[in-house]
C-alpha positions as a LaTeX table, in Angstrom:
\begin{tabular}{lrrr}
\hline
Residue & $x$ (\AA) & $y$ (\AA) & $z$ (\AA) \\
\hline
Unk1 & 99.68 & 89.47 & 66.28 \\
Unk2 & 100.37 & 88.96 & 69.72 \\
Unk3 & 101.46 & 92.01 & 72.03 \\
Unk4 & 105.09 & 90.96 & 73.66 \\
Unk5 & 105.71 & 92.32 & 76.99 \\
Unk6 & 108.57 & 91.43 & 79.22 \\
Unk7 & 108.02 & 91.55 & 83.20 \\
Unk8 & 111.16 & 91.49 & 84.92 \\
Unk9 & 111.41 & 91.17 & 88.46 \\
Unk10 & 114.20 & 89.39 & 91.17 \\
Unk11 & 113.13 & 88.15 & 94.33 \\
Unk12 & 115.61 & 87.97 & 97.08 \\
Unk13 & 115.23 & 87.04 & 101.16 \\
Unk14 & 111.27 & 87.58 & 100.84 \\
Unk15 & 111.58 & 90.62 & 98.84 \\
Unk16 & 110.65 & 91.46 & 94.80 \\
Unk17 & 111.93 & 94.15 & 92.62 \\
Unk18 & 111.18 & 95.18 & 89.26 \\
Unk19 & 114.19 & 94.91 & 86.94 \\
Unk20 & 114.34 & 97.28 & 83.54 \\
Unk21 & 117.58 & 97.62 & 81.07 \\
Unk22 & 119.08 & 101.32 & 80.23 \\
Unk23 & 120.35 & 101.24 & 76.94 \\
Unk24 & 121.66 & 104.80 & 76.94 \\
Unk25 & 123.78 & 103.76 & 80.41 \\
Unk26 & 124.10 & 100.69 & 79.31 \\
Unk27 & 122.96 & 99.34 & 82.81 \\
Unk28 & 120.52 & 97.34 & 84.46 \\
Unk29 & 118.45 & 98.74 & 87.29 \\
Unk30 & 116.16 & 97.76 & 89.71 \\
Unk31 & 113.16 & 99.13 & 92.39 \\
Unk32 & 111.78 & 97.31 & 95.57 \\
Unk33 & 107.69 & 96.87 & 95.34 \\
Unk34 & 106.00 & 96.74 & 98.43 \\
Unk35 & 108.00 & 98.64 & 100.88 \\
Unk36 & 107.52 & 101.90 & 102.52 \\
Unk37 & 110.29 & 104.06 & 100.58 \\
Unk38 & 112.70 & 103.94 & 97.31 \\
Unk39 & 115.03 & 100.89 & 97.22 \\
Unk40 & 116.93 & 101.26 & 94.04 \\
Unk41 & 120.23 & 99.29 & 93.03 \\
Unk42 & 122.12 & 98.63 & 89.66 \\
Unk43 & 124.60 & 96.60 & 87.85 \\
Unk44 & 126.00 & 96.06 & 84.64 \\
Unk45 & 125.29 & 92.37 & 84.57 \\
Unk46 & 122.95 & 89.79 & 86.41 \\
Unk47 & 125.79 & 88.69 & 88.45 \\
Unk48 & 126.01 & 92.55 & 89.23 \\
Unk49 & 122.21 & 93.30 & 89.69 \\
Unk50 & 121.44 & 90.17 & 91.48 \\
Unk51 & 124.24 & 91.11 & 94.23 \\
Unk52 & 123.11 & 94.92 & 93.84 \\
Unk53 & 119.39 & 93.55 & 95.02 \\
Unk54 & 121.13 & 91.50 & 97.79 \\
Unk55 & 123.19 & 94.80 & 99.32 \\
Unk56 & 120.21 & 96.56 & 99.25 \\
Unk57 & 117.82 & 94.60 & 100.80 \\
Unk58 & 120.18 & 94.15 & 103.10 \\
Unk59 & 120.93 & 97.51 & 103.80 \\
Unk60 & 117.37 & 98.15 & 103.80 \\
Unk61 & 116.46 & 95.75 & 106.63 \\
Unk62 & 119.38 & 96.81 & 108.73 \\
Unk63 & 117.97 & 100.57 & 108.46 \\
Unk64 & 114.65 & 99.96 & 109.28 \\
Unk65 & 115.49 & 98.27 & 112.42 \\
Unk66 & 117.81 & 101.12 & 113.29 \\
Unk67 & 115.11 & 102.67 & 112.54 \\
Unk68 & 112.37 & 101.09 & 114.63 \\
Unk69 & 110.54 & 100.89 & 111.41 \\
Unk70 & 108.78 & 97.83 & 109.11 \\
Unk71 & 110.48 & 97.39 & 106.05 \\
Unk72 & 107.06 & 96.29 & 104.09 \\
Unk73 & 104.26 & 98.32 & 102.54 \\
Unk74 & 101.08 & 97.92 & 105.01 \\
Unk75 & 97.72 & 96.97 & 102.72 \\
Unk76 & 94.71 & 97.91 & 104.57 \\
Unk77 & 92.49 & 95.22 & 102.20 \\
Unk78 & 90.37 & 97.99 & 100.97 \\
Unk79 & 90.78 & 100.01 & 97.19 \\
Unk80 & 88.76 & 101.28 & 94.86 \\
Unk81 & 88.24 & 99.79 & 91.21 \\
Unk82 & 86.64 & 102.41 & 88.27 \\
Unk83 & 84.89 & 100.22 & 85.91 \\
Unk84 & 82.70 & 101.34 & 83.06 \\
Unk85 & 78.53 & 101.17 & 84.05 \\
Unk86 & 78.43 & 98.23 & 81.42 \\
Unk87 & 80.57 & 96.11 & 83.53 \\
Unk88 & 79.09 & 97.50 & 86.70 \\
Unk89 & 75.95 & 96.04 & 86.16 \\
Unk90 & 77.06 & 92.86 & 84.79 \\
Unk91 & 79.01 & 91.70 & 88.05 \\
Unk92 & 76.62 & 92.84 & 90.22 \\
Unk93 & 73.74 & 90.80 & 88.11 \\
Unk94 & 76.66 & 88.06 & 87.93 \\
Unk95 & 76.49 & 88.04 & 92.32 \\
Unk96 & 73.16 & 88.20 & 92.45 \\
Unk97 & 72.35 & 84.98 & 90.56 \\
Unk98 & 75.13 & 83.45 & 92.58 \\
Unk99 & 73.73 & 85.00 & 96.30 \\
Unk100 & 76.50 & 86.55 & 96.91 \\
Unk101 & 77.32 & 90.12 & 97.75 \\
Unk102 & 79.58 & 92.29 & 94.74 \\
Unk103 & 82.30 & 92.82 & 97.40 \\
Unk104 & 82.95 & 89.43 & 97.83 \\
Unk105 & 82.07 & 88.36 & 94.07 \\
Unk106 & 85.01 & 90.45 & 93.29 \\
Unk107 & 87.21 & 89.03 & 95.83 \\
Unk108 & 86.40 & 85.68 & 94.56 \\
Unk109 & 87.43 & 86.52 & 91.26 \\
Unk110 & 90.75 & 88.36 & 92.92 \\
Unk111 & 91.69 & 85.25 & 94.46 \\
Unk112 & 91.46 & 83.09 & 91.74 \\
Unk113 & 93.42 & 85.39 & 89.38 \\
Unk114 & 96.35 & 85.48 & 91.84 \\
Unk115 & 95.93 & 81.94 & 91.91 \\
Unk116 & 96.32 & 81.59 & 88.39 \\
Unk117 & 99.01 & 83.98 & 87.18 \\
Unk118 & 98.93 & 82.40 & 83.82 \\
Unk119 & 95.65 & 84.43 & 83.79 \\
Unk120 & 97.05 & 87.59 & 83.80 \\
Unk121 & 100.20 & 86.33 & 81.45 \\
Unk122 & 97.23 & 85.94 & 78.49 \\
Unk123 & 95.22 & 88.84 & 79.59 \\
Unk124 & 98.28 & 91.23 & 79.30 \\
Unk125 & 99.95 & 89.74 & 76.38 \\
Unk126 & 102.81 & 88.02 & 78.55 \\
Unk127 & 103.41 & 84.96 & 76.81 \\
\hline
\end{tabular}
């Protein structure tokens, strides 16, 4: 049987959020990703949420330039995976037959899953 797994988001003006329902409030709510604080709005319908998102984006923005602040979450391009020694060894066997270092075996790999999002939808049961 396959898993079923909703991912909700809204995207507004550059900017995503993560949308989940409360039954017990009865409410929608929503969360910014990948800016430097909490960015949280709400609304009992779409209509609702979707202008929720757009207030506080807005009002976002508007503080951070008060401010003097960026709005997004800075990636330096550097984390760390844990993978089990099993794996371990097979990528780095995997980048040495194709010359190439593990760093940027693995960022090969990166780039073609974000490439490929319907990747990820089978891998995680999204479909």
């Amino acid at each position: 049987m396959e898993k079923s797994r909703m991912v909700n988001s809204l995207s507004y003006d550059g900017y995503t959020a993560n949308i989940h329902y409360s039954p017990a409030d009865e409410v929608f709510f929503g969360k910014l990703i990948g800016v430097n604080d909490l960015v949280t709005f709400e609304g009992t319908s779409v209509e609702e949420l979707k202008k929720g998102m757009k207030e506080a984006v807005d009002d976002y923005i508007e503080t951070c330039k008060t401010l003097g602040k960026s709005p997004e979450k800075s990636y330096k391009g550097v984390f760390n995976v844990r993978v089990s020694s099993d794996l371990h060894k097979k990528i780095a066997l995997l980048a040495s037959q194709y010359d190439v270092t593990l760093n940027d075996f693995v960022k090969s790999v990166l780039q073609y899953a974000s490439a490929h999002q319907e990747l990820g939808d089978e891998m995680f049961g999204l479909r």
